[in-house]
C-alpha positions in Angstrom: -2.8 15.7 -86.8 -3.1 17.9 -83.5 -1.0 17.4 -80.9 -3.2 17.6 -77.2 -2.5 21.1 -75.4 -1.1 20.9 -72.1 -3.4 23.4 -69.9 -1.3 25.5 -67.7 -2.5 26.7 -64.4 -3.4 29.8 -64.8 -5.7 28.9 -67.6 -7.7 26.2 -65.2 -8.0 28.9 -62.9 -9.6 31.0 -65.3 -11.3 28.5 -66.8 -12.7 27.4 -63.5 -13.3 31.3 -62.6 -15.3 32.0 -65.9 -17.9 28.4 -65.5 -18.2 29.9 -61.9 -19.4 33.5 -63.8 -21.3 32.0 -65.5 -23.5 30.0 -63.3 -23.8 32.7 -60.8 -25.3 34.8 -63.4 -27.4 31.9 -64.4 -28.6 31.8 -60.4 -29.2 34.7 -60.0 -30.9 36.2 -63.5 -32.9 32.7 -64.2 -35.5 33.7 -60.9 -36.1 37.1 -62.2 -37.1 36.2 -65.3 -39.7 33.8 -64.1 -41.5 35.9 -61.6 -45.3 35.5 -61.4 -47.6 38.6 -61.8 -49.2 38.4 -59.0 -52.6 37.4 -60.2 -56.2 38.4 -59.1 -58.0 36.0 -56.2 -61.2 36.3 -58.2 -59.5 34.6 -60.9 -58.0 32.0 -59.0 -58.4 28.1 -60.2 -59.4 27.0 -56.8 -60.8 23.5 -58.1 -57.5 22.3 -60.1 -55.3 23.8 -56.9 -57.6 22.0 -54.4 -57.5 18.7 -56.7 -53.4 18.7 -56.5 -53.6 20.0 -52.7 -55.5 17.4 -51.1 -55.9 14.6 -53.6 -59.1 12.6 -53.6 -59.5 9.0 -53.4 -59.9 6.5 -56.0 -63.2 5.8 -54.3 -64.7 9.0 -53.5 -68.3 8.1 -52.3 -66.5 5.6 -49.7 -63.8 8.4 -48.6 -66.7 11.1 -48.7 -68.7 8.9 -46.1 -66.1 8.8 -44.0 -64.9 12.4 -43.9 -68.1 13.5 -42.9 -68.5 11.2 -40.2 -64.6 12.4 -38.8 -66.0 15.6 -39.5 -68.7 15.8 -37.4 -66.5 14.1 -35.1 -64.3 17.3 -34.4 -61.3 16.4 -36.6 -60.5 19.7 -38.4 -58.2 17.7 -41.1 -61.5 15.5 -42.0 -63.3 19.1 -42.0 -61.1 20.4 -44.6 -60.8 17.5 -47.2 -64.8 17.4 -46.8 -64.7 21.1 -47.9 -62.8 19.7 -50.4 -65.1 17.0 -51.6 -67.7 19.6 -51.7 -66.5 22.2 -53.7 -65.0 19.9 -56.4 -67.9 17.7 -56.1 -66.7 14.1 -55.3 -68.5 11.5 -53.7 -71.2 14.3 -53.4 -73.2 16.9 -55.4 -70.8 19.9 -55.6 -71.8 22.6 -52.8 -70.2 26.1 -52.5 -72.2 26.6 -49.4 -71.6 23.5 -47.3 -67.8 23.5 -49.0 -67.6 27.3 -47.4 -69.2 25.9 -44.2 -67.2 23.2 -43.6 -63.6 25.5 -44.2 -65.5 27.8 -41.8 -65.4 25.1 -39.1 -61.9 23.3 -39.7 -60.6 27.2 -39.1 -62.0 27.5 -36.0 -59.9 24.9 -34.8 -56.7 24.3 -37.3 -53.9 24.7 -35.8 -51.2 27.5 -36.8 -49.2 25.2 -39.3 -52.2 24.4 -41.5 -53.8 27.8 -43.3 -55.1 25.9 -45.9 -58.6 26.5 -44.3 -58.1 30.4 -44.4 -56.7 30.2 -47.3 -59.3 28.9 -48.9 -61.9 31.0 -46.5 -60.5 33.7 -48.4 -60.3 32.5 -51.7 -64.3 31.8 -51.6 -64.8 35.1 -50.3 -62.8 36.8 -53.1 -65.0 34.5 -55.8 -68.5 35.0 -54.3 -68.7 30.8 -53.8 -70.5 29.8 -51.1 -70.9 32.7 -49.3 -71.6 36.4 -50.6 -68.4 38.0 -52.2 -66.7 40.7 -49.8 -63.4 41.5 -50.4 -62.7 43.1 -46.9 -63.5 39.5 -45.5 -60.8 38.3 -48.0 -58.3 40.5 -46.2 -58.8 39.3 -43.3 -58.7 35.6 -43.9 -55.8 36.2 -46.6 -53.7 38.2 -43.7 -54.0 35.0 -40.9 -53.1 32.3 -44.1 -49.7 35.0 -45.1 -48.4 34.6 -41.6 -46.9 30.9 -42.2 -44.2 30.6 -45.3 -45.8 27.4 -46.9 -47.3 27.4 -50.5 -50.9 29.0 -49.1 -49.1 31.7 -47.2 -47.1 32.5 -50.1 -50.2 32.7 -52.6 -52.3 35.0 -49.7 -49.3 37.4 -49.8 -49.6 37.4 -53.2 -53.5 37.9 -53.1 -53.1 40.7 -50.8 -50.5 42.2 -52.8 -53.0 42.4 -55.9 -55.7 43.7 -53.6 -53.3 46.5 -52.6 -52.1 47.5 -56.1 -56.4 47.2 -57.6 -57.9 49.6 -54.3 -61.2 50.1 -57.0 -61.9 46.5 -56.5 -62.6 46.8 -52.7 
């Protein structure tokens, strides 16, 4: 039968000292090794991202009815979920054009904490969807979405990245 060990100080400490190690290591290796390649825009699944983004009602001809008329309204928040509606095609026929429109307008009046209408502006440039594809107008609606550190900014930064490192694609 074994007897139980008394643990002496010094080996807490080091036991203590080694678990630290380790998860410091852990901390600091694990984010490494799950870096994204920064992907192409043109490759982007805008339609699944804009699904989880913005969510769409259970009853999407009702909720599409209603955006449009807060749309037309002024209210740049009802502007971008109906660019939503219209590019994944709920409660509506899907439209590129009128999606690309509608982004257009809720950007002309967001306000500096919400680039998901430039972010998007430039997503639909970089694809060609509702509008004709120009890369250089990508930039420039990718650049105004990277200046705020929310989940659009950080994938603009990224898009801008991948347009830096692929210059033959401009």
């Amino acid at each position: 039968m074994l007897k139980p060990t008394i643990k002496t100080r010094e080996f807490l400490l080091f036991e203590w000292l080694f678990r630290t190690l380790i998860v410091a290591l852990i901390i600091i290796v694990a984010p490494a090794c799950t870096t994204q390649q920064v992907q192409n825009p043109e490759n982007f699944d805008l339609y699944n991202y804009l699904v989880e983004a913005e969510g769409v009602s259970s009853r999407p001809a009702e909720a599409f009815s209603f955006l449009k008329q807060e749309a037309e309204k002024g209210s740049y928040q009802a502007q971008t979920k109906l660019g939503t509606y219209y590019y994944i095609g709920r409660g509506t026929t899907q439209n590129f054009k009128k999606s690309f429109e509608w982004y257009k307008k809720a950007a002309e009046q967001a306000d500096d904490s919400d680039m998901r209408p430039e972010f998007v502006i430039g997503v639909l440039y970089a694809k060609g969807q509702g509008t004709k594809q120009n890369l250089r107008e990508a930039v420039t609606w990718f650049k105004i979405a990277s200046s705020i550190k929310d989940q659009e900014g950080e994938l603009a930064r990224q898009f801008l990245q991948w347009i830096k490192q692929h210059p033959e694609q401009k």
